[in-house]
Short mmCIF file of the C-alpha atoms (twelve columns), coordinates in Angstrom:
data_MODEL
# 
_entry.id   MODEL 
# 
loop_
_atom_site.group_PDB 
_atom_site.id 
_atom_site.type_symbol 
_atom_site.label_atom_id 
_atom_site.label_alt_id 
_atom_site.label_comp_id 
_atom_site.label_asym_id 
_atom_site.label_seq_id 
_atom_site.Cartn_x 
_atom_site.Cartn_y 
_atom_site.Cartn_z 
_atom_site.pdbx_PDB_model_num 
ATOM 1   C CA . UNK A 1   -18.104 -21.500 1.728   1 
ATOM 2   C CA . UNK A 2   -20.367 -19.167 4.102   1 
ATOM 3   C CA . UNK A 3   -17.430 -19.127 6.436   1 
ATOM 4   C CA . UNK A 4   -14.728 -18.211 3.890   1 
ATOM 5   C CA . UNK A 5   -16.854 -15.302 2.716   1 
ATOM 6   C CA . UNK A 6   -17.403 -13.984 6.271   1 
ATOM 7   C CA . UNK A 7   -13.503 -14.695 7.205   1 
ATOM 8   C CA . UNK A 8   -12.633 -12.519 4.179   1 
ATOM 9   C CA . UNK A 9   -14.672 -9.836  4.905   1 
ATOM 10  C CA . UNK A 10  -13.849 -9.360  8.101   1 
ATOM 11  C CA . UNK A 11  -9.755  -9.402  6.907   1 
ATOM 12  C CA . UNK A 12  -10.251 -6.723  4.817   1 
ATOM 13  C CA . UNK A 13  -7.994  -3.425  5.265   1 
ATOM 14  C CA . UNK A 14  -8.150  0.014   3.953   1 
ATOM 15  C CA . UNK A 15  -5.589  1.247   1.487   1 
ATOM 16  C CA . UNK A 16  -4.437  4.988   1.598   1 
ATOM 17  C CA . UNK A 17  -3.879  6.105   -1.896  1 
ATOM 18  C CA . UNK A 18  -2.408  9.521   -2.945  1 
ATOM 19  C CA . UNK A 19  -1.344  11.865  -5.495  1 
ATOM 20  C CA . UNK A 20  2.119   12.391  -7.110  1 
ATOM 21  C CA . UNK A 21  3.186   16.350  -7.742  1 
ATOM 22  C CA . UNK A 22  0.224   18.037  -7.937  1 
ATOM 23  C CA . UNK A 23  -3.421  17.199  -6.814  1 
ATOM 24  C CA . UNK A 24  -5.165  16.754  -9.949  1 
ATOM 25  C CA . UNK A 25  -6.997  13.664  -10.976 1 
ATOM 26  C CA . UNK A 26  -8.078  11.023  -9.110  1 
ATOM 27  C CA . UNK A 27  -5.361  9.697   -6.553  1 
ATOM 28  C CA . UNK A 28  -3.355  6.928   -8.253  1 
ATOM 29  C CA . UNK A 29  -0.631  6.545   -6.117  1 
ATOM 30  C CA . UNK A 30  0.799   5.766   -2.630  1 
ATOM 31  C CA . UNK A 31  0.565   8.545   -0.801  1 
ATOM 32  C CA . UNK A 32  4.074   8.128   0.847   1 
ATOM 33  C CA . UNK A 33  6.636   5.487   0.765   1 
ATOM 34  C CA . UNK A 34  5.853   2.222   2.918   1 
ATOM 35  C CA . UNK A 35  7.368   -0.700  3.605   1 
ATOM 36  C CA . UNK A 36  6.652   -4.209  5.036   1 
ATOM 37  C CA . UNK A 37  8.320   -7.154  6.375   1 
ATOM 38  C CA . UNK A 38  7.716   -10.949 6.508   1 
ATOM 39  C CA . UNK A 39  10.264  -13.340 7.184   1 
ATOM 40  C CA . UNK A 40  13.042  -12.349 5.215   1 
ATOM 41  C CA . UNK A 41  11.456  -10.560 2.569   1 
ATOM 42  C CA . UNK A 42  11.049  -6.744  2.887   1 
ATOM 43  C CA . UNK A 43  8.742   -4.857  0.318   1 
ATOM 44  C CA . UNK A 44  8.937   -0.892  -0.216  1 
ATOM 45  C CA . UNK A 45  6.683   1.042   -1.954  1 
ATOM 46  C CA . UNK A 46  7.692   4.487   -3.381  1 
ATOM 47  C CA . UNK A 47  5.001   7.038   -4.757  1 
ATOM 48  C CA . UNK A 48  5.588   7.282   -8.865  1 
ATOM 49  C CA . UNK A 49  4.166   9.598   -11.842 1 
ATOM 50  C CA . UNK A 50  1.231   9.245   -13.497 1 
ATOM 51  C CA . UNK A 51  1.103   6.542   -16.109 1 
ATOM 52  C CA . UNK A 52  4.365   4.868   -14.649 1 
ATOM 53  C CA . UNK A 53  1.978   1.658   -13.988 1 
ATOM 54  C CA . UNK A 54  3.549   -0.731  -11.233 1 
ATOM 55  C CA . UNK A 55  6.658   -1.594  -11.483 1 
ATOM 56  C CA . UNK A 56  6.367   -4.947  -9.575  1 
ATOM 57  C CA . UNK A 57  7.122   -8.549  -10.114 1 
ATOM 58  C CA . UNK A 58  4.122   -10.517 -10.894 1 
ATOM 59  C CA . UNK A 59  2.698   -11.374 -7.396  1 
ATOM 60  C CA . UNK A 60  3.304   -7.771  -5.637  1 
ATOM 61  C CA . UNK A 61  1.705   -6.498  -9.260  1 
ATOM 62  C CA . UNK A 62  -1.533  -8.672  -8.769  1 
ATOM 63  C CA . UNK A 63  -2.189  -7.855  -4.924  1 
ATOM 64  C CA . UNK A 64  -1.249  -3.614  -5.433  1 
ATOM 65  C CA . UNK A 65  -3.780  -3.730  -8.842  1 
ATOM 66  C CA . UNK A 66  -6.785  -5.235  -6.272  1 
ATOM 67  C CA . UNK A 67  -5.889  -2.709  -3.804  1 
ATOM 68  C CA . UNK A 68  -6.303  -0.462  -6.860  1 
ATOM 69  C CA . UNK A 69  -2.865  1.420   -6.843  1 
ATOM 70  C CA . UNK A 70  -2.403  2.310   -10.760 1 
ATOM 71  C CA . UNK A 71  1.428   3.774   -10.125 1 
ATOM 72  C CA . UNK A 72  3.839   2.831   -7.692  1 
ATOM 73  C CA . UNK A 73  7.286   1.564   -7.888  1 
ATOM 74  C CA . UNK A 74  8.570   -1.057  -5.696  1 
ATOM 75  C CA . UNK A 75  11.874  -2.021  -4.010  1 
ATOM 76  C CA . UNK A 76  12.247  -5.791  -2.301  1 
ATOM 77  C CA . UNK A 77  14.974  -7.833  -0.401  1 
ATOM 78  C CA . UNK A 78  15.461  -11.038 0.688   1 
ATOM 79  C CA . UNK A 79  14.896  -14.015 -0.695  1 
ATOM 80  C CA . UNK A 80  11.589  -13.438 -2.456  1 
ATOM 81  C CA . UNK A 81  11.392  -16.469 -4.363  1 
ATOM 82  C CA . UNK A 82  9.477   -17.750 -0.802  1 
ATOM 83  C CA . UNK A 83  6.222   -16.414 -2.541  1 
ATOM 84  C CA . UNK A 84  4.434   -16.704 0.835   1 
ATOM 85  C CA . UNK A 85  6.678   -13.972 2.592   1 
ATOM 86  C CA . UNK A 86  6.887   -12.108 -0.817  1 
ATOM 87  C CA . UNK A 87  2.901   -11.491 -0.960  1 
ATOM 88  C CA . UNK A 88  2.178   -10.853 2.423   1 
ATOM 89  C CA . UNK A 89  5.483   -8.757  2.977   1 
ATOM 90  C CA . UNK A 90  3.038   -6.799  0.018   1 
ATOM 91  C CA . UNK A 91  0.510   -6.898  1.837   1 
ATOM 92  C CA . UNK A 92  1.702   -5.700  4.695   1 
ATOM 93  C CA . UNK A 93  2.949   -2.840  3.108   1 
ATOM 94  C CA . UNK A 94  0.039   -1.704  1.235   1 
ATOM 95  C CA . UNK A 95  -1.536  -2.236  5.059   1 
ATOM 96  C CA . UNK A 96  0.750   0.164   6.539   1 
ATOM 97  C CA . UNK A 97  -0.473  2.802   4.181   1 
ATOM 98  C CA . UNK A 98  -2.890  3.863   7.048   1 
ATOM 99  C CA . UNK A 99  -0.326  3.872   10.249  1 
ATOM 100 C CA . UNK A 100 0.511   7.062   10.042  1 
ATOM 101 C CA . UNK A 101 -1.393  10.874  9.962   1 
ATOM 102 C CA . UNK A 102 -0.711  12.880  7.376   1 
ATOM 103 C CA . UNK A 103 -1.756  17.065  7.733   1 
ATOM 104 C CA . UNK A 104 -5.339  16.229  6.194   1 
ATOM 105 C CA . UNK A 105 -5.981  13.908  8.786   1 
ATOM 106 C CA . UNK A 106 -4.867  16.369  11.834  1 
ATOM 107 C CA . UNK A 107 -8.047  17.385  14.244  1 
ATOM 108 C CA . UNK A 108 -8.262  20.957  14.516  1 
ATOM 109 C CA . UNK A 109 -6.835  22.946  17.742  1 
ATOM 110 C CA . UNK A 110 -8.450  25.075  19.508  1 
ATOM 111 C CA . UNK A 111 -6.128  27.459  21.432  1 
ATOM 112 C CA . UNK A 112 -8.163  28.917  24.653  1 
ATOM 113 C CA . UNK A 113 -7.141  31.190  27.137  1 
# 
């Protein structure tokens, strides 16, 4: 058991969540859309309104409420009735939320002469 807690801590990722529209509120959303692949299963999350809830099937809709998304809409292909591919495709989707910079990540440049 000790080594199943320390393997799943250590395999834990951060999730990037953002706004829809505006920037009031807490963030609720993706902040842009993703996507993931496993096998032949491709998941794509896409940024919705507040109180939209997640439109999922039931496995995607477990893993994105633990990763505490409240909104997103989601898009798959493939055959996703292979429920291995379909949650980590998911997964890796919700992963890639943090592969890319967005403007409030951007270091500062300092122009010199």
């Amino acid at each position: 058991i000790r080594g199943a807690i320390i393997a799943a801590k250590l395999a834990m990722v951060p999730i990037r969540r953002g706004y829809w529209g505006n920037k009031i509120g807490k963030v609720h959303t993706v902040p842009t859309k993703v996507h993931g692949k496993c096998g032949s299963v491709a998941v794509r999350l896409i940024p919705a309104p507040k109180g939209a809830g997640i439109v999922a099937a039931m496995a995607p809709k477990k893993i994105l409420k633990m990763a505490g998304i409240e909104d997103v809409y989601t898009c798959s292909t493939g055959t996703t009735k292979t429920m291995g591919n379909f949650i980590k495709a998911t997964f890796e989707a919700a992963k890639n939320t943090y592969t890319f910079l967005t403007p409030e990540l951007w270091k500062e440049t300092r122009f010199t002469k």
